[in-house]
C-alpha positions as a printed Julia matrix, in Angstrom:
78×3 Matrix{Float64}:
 115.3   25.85   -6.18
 113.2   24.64   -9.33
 110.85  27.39   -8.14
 112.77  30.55   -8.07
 114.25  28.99  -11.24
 110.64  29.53  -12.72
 110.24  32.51  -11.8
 113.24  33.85  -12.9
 112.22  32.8   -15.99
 108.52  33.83  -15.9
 109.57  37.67  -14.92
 112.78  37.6   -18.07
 109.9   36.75  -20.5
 107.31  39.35  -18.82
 109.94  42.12  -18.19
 110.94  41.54  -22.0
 107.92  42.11  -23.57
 106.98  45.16  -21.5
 110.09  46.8   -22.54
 109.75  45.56  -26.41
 106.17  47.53  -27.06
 106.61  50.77  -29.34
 106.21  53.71  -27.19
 102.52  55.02  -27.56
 103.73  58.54  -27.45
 104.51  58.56  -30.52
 103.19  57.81  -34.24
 105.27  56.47  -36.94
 105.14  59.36  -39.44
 105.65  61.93  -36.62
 109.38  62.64  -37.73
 110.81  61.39  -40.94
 114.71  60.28  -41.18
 116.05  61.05  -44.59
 119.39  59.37  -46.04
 120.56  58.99  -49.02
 119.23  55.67  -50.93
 121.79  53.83  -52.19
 121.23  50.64  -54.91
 117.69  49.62  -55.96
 117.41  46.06  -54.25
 114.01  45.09  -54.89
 111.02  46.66  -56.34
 106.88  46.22  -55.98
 103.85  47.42  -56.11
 100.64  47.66  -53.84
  97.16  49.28  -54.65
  98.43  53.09  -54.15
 102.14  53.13  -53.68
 105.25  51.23  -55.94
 107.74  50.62  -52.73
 111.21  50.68  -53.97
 113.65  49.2   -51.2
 117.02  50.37  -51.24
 120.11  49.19  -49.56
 120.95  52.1   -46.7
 117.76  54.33  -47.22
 114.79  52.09  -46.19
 111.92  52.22  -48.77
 111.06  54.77  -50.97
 107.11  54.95  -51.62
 105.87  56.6   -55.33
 102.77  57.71  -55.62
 101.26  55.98  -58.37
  98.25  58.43  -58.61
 100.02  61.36  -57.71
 103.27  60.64  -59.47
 105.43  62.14  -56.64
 107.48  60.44  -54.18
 105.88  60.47  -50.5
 107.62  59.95  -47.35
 110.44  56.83  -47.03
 109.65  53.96  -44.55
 112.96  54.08  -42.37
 114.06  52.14  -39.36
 112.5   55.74  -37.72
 109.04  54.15  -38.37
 110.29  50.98  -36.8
């Protein structure tokens, strides 16, 4: 009993993670969702990009050497 029990167990945890891995197929940036933004809710800043998060349009990435807004991180990119 404890044994099937176990593996029961062993192949939910296995079986789980398989199916959780991104799909290879495809990169994030291969197909951009836009939406409209919504409030600022936080603001920083890395090396190349100022990230502004927003509350229904994922982040927002300016250039800060380009001055130009590049393509939003959205739940598309995972």
């Amino acid at each position: 009993m404890m044994g099937r029990l176990f593996i029961f167990i062993y192949l939910f945890i296995v079986l789980t993670q398989v199916c959780g891995q991104p799909d290879s197929r495809f990169r994030p940036f291969d197909w951009v969702l836009y939406r409209g933004a919504g409030p600022i809710t936080s603001i920083t800043e890395g090396y190349t990009f100022a990230y502004i998060g927003t509350e229904s349009g994922g982040l927002k990435r300016f250039n800060l050497f380009g001055n130009n807004f590049d393509e939003p991180i959205t739940t598309a990119q995972g």
